[in-house]
N, C-alpha and C positions, 0 to 999 in steps of 0.2 A: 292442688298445684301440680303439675306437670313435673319428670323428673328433668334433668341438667341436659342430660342427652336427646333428649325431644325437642326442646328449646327451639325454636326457629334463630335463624340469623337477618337480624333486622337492616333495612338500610340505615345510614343515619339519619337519612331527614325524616322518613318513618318514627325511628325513635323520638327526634325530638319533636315532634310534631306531637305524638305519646305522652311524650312526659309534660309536654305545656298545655295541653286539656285536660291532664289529672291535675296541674299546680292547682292550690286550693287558693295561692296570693293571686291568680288571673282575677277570680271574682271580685276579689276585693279592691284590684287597680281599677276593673272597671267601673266600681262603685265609685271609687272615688273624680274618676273622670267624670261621670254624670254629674255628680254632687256639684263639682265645679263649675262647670257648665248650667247646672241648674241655678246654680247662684251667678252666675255673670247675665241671663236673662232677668234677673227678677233685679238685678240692680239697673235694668233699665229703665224702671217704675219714673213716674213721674214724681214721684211722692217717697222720702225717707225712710218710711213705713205706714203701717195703717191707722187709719180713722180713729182718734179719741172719742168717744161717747161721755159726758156730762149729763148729771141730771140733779137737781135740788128739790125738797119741799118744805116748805117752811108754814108755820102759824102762830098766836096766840094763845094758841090750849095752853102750852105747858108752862105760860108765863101766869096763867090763872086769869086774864083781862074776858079771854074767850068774844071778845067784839069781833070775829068775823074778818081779822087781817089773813089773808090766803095770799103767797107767792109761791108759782111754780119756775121754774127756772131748765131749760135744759140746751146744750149746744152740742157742735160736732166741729173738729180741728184736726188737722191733719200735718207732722212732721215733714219739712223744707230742708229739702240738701244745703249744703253750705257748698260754696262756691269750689269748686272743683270736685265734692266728697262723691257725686254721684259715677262719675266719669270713672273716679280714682277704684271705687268697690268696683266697677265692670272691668276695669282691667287688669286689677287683682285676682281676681276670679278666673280670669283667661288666664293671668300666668301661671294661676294653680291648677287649670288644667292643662297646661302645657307642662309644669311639670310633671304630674300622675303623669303622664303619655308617657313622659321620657322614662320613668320608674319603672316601665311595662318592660318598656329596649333592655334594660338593667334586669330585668328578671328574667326575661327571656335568656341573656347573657348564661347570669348564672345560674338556670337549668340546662342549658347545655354544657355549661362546665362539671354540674354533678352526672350528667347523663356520661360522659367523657370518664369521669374519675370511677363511675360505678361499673360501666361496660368494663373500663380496663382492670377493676379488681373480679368481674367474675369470668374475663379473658383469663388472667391469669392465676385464678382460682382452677379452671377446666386444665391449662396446659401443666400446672402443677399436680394433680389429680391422674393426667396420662402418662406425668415422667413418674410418678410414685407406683402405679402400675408396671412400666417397663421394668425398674429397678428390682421390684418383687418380683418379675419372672425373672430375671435375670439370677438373680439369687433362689430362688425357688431349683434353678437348672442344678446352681453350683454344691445348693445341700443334697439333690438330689445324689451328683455325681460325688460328694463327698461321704453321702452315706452307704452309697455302694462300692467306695476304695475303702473306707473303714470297715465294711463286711469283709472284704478282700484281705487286708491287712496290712492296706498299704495309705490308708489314713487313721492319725489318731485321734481319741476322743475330743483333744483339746482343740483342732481342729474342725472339727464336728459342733463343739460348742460355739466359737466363733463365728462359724456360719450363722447356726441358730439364734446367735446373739444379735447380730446383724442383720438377718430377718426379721426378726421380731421390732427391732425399732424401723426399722424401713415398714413395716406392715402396720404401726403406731404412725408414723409421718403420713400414712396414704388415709388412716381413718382420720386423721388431723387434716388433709386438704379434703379431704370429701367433707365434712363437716365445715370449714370455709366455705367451698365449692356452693352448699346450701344454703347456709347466710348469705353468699355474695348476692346469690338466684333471688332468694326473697326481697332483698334491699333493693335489688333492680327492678323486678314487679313490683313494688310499692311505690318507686319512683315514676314505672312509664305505665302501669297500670293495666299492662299487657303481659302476655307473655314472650319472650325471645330475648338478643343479646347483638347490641348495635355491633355492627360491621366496620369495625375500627382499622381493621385492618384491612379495608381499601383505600386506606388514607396515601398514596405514593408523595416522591419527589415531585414528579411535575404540578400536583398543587402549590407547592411552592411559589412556582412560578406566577401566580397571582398576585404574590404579596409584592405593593411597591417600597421595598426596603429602603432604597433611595431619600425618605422622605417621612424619618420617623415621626415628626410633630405633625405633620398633616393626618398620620395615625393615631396618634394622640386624639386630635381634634375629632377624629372620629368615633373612638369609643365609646356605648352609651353611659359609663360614670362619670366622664366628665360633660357630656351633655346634659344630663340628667344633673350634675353639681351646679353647671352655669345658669339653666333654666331657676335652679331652684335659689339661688342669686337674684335672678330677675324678679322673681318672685316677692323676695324678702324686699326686693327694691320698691316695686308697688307697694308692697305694704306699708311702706316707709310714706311713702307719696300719701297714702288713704290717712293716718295717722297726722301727718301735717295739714291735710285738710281737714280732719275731724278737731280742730282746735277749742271748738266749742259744743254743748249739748244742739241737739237738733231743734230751730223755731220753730214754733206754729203756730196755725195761722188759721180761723175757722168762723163759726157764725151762733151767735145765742140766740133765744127765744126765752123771754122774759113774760110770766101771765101771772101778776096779782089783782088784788082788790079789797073792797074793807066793806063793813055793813051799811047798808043803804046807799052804796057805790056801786057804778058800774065799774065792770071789767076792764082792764086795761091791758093791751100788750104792745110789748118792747121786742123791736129785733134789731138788733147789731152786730157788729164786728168784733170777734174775739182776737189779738197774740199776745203768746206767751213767748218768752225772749229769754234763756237765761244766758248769765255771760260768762264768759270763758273766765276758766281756772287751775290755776295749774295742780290742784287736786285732784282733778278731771282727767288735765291732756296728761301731765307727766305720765302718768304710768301707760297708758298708749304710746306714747312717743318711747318713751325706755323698754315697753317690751318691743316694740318695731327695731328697734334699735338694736335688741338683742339677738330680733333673728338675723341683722342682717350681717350681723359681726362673726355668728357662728355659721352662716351660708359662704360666706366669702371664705372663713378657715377650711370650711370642708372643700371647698372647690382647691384650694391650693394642696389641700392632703389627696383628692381623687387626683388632682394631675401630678403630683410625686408618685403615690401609687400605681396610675397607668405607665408611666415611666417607665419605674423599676420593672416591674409586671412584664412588659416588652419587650427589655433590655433580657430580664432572665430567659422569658420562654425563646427568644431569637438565638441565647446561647444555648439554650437546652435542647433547641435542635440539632446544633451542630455536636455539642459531645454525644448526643445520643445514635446519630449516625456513626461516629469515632467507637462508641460501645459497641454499636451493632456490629460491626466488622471485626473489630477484637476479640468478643464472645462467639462469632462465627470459627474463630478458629479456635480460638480456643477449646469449644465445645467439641469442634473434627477430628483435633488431635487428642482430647483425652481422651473421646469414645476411641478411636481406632488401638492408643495404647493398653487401652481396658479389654478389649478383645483379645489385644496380642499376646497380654499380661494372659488371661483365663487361656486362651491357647496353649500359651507355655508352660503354665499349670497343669495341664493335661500329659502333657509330656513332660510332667516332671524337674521342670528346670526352673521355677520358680515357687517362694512358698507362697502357703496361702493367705495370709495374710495381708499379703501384698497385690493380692489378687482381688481382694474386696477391699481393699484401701484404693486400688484404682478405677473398682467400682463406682465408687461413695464416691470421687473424684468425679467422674464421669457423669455422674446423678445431677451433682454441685453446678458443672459446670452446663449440663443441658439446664437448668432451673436460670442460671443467669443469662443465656443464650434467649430465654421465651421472656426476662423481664425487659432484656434488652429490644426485645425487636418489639416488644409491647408498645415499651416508652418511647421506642423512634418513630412508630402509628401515632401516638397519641401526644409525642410534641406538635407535628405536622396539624391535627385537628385542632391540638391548642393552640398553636398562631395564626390559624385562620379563624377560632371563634375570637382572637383578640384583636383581630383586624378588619375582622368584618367581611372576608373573602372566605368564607363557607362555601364550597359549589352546592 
């Protein structure tokens, strides 16, 4: 694998395009859309299922008479839809491949929302890795300059240790985000099955401006969880419909072929008309009807929990733009002002007018404060791509 810093920087529709030809659930959606599909053709059969085959033989051996009674008997019948059953399997089948399909919209969703959450932990895996560096030189300068005023005589040891002490965890935080920095790099190749690190941060304001805010339940409506919940409703509702029409075992309906005879008789054959007819019971349909019944009680619950949950979901990431924008601007200054007072602090430390202590506590300040500066303008990228994978305005 590649180190961090060779990494390419991906677009995001590259990435996710990446990561939805490694998902391993693609195969299996499409299995199951075929499947479905393969069953709504075959429920266009003429026939409920296939061909019974019959056969008998009978004689007098074993009664001991042995007079030469011989019957051969054999026919073929074939199961008859019940009045609407057949209609009702081909449209259940269609709505089960209409759901699969919408399940695919729903996984697609949420690979780019892990593509979104893994870019931004190895974005900000990289930018805490660069401020853990600066920090180390930065203090690297100040033990330097401290160990040459304590040659001098004009720093003390305890001084000196402080520094050192301060180095040493700052030089422990930087093997701790490069160690991150690794994990995050792995978890994301594993995800897009490539190597590089989506480009989150072309995500600006004016995407915004796609989203029609105006008009949050027609966003709703659009989300593939609750398309994918309604569909799967429809679903449960066919099935409902198949199970009313399956109210009894399948007739049928076929043809014998009868060939006996006895000694010193000719041969004789019989052909007729076979059905078998069994009649409805509620041994039979109840528990068809009560599991139909069950899926369709737990389809409708989950539809009403996907449309809570896109709700909320909406409602959050819509606010989490906006404070993340509020963050970003905050942490901008914040971050300007305590590097510039961390400089001014170590300046005046050189010229003696401050201690040192205070000069690496505005350090660590300034560290702190560039670290919240890189989560903030992370999370204001990646609200932006998160309310457009939630709305469907991806460019």
């Amino acid at each position: 694998m590649a180190s961090a810093a060779s990494d390419p920087v991906l677009p995001l529709r590259t990435a996710l395009t990446a990561a939805w030809e490694n998902d391993p659930v693609r195969q299996e959606l499409a299995i199951n859309t075929q499947s479905a599909d393969a069953r709504a053709a075959a429920a266009k059969s003429w026939f409920a299922g296939g061909p019974v085959l019959t056969a008998s033989y009978s004689d007098d051996r074993a009664a001991g008479t042995n007079l030469g009674y011989v019957t051969w008997q054999g026919g073929v019948s074939v199961p008859l839809w019940l009045p609407g059953q057949g209609s009702a399997t081909e449209h259940l089948a269609q709505a089960d491949s209409k759901a699969a399909l919408s399940r695919v919209e729903v996984e697609r969703m949420a690979i780019a929302v892990r593509v979104l959450e893994q870019g931004s932990a190895a974005i900000l895996a990289d930018r805490r890795v660069i401020a853990a560096r600066m920090i180390v030189r930065s203090l690297e300068h100040i033990a330097l300059l401290t160990n040459r005023s304590k040659g001098q005589g004009e720093a003390t040891g305890v001084e000196v240790q402080a520094v050192n002490a301060q180095l040493a965890e700052t030089r422990s935080e930087l093997a701790q985000a490069e160690e991150d920095q690794t994990r995050s790099r792995v978890a994301l190749f594993s995800l897009l099955g490539i190597q590089g690190v989506p480009d989150l941060l072309a995500a600006q304001a004016p995407w915004l401006a796609r989203i029609p805010t105006g008009n949050p339940k027609a966003l709703e409506d659009l989300d593939p969880r609750i398309k994918a919940a309604h569909r799967a409703v429809m679903a449960a509702q066919e099935d409902m419909h198949l199970a009313r029409s399956s109210f009894m075992p399948n007739p049928e309906i076929g043809i014998d072929a009868i060939d006996q005879g006895q000694y010193g008789s000719p041969w004789a054959t019989q052909v007729g008309v076979n059905i078998r007819v069994p009649l409805p019971s509620d041994v039979t349909h109840t528990p068809l009807l009560s599991a139909a019944q069950n899926r369709l009680a737990a389809a409708m619950r989950a539809e009403v929990e996907a449309r809570r949950a896109v709700h909320n979901e909406l409602a959050q990431v819509m606010a989490r733009v906006t404070a993340a924008r509020v963050m970003l601007l905050q942490s901008q200054t914040g971050a300007s002002q305590t590097m510039k007072r961390a400089d001014a602090m170590e300046h005046s430390w050189q010229l003696g007018e401050t201690p040192l202590i205070e000069v690496l506590r505005a350090r660590t300040e300034a560290w702190r404060a560039l670290l919240t500066l890189n989560q903030a303008e992370v999370a204001w990228h990646s609200a932006i791509i998160r309310i457009c994978i939630s709305t469907g305005t991806l460019p």
